[in-house]
C-alpha positions, 0 to 999 in steps of 0.5 A: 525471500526475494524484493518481488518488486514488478518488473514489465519491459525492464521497467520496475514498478517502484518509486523511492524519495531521495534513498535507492532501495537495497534492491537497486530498482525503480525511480529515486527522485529528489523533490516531493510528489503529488499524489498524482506524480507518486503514482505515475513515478512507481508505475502505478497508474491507469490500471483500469482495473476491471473484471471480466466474466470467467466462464465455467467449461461444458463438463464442469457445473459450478453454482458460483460465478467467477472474475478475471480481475484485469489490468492494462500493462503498466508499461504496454497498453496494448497488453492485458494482464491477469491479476487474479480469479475471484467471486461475485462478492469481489470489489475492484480497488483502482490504485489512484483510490487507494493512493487518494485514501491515504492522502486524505488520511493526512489531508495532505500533510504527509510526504510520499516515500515510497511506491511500488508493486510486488508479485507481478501487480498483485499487491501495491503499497505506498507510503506517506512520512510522517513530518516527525521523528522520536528520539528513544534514550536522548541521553543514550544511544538516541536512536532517531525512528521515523513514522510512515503512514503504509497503505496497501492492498491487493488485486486478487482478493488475498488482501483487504485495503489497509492502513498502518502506522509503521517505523518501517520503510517499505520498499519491497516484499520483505519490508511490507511483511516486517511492516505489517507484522510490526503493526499488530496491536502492541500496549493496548493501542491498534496499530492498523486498520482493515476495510474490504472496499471503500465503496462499501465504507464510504459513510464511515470514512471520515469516522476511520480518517478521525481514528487514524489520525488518532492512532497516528498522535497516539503511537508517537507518544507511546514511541517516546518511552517505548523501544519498537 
């Protein structure tokens, strides 16, 4: 599989801290971001995501209606583009909500890492370090696993918003996927949570910021007596 990292007028929508990706793209940067700042460095910001009515053709009957989810070009704002055709059920997500989401999870006590978008805008992903590292078998090989904090979701409806506790450094499509395979629920503890729209959710997340945090504490502990 291909990195599929977004590229618009020869700028890649990808945004990494301190180590390039093996992919070679987007922005390395060396001092640690705002929210704001990690939007604007991996060409996530002002999207406007936005619906738009799609209408059925004369000789076709339909007793749905459906969306054009649109964005402004990251790179040209006078170019819209088509993320994805959905039902009347879907919610758009604008990426400095789902950034915002992640942020409050830590409240603040994470580091950005990595930003992007694959498949031409119609997933995004972002992740926050965790300020800790376990050491598996200090008496032996003492491999060192960081903890990352991944977000993400996508434009089109095919995935939900989700939150994840991961060793892995995602940095394109194939390290998303090896995320988030990793996250499924290993020794009884769930790895990751799924929500369809914060808007929705919005009396429960404080309950789901509580869990994650949990889930954060509970994963290292399990991670210094358990190989990954």
């Amino acid at each position: 599989m291909a990195h599929e990292i977004e590229t618009q007028n020869g700028k890649a929508s990808f945004a990494s801290f301190r180590e390039p990706a093996w992919h070679g793209l987007g922005t390395v940067f060396t001092e640690e971001k705002t929210t704001a700042e990690m939007l604007q460095a991996a060409s996530l910001n002002g999207w406007n995501v936005r619906l738009e009515d799609l209408e059925t053709p004369t000789h076709l009957t339909s007793d749905k209606n459906y969306q054009y989810v649109l964005r402004t070009n990251p790179t040209d704002n006078s170019q819209t583009d088509i993320l994805g055709v959905v039902g009347e059920r879907y919610h758009v997500m604008q990426n400095e909500d789902l950034f915002s989401f992640g942020d409050n999870i830590l409240d603040g006590g994470g580091r950005w890492e990595t930003a992007g978008s694959i498949k031409g805008g119609r997933v995004v992903f972002g992740a926050l370090a965790l300020e800790r590292e376990t050491i598996l078998d200090p008496n032996g090989v003492a491999d060192k696993v960081k903890t990352y904090l991944l977000i993400n979701t996508s434009h089109d409806g095919s995935i939900a918003i989700q939150a994840s506790i991961t060793p892995v450094r995602v940095v394109c499509a194939n390290t998303l996927n090896l995320a988030l395979n990793t996250t499924k629920k290993k020794n009884g503890v769930k790895q990751s949570f799924k929500i369809r729209t914060l808007k929705q959710h919005q009396a429960r997340l404080p309950l789901l910021v509580r869990l994650l945090a949990w889930l954060i504490s509970t994963w290292t502990l399990l991670t210094s007596w358990l190989r990954l």
